[in-house]
N, C-alpha and C positions, 0 to 999 in steps of 0.2 A: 405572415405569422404561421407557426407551425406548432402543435400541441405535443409537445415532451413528457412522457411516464417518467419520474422522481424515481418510481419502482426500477427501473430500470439501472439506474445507477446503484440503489443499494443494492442489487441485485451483484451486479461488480465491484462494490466496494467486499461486499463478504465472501464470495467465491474467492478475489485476489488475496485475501488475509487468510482462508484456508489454504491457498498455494501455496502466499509465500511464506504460514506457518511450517509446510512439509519442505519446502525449499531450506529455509535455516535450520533443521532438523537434519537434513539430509548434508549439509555443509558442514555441519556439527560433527557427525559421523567421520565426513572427510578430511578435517584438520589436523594436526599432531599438537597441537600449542592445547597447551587444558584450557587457557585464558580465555583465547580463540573460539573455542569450543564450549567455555559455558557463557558468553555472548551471545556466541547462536541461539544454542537453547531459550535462554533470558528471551533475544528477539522473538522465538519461536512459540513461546509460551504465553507473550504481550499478543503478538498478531491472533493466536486464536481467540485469548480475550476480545479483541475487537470483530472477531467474527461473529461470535455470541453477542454481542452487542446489534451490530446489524440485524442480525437473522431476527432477534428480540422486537427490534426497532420495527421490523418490516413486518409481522407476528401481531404488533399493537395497533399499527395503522391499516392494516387491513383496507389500505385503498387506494385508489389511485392518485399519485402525487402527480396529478397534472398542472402543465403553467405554460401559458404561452411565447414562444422563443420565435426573434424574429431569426430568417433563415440563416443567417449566420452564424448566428450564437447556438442555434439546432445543429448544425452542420459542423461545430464544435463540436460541444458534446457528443452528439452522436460516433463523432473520429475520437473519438477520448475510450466510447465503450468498444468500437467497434476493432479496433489496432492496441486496445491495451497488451501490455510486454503479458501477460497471462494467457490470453488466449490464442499468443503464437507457442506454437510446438518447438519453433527452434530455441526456445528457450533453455531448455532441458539439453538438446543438441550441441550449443553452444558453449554452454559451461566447461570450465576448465579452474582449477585449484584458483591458481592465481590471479583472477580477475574476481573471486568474490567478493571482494569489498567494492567495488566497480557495481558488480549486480546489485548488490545489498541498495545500494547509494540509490542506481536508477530506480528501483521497484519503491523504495522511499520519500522518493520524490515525487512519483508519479501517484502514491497510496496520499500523500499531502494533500497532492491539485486535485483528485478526485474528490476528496473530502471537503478542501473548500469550495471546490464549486457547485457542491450538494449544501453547503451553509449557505451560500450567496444566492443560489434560487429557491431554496425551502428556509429562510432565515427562522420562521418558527419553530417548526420541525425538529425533536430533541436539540433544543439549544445541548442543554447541560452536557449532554454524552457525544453532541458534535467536539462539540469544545474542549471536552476531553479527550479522545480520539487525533484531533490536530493538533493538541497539546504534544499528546506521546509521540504523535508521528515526525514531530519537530524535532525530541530529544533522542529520538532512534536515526535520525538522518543525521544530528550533531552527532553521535557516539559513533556512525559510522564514517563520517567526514574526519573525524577527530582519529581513528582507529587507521584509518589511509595514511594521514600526515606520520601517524610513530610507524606504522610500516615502511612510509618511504624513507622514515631516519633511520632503521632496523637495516634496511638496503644499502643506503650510503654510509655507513655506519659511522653515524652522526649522537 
């Protein structure tokens, strides 16, 4: 068994929502579709919300979110905060117009599983604003899943 800081995660959950707040802002900028472009925004405006949320969250517990993880499931997590798509530089590098709904998707999914595996070891720990949080995070991965499928009929033109 191994002793996990909970701080640690929200620590990644709110740094990634300032990122990829300045990431959809920065996308927003580089689109030509107005539609495209107030999406971004819309995303960009949600994920700061959720950043103020964290930072709030982690502001009121003022403690150490420890719980014991057998080395596995440490050694998860741990690869979760430690290789999050945030903390690589190439991320920035990498981008290019046409794979943004692609980014969008990954950083969505990855801001999900972060989220629930912070309900599933702290299950007391702001229910309500978890809950809320993986709600949005649901309906921002469906708008961007959904946003791929009319792009790739906009392509075949379908």
């Amino acid at each position: 068994m191994k002793s996990f800081n909970g701080m640690e995660l929200l620590k990644l959950l709110a740094e990634s929502e300032e990122k990829v707040a300045k990431l959809y802002f920065d996308l927003a900028e580089k689109v030509n579709d107005e539609k495209a472009k107030n999406v971004f925004v819309k995303l960009a405006n949600d994920e700061l919300n959720h950043q103020k949320m964290y930072t709030a969250l982690m502001a009121d517990l003022d403690q150490q979110l420890t719980i014991e993880l057998d080395e596995d499931d440490f050694d998860y997590v741990d690869s979760l905060i430690k290789y999050n798509y945030f903390r690589n530089d190439a991320v920035k590098a990498s981008f290019v117009k046409e794979n943004a709904l692609l980014l969008a998707e990954r950083i969505e999914r990855d801001t999900l599983l972060l989220a629930r595996e912070l309900q599933e070891m702290f299950p007391d720990v702001a229910k309500d604003q978890m809950k809320f949080v993986v709600k949005e995070e649901k309906k921002h991965l469906k708008f961007v899943l959904q946003s791929q499928q009319n792009q790739m009929y906009k392509t075949l033109m379908l």
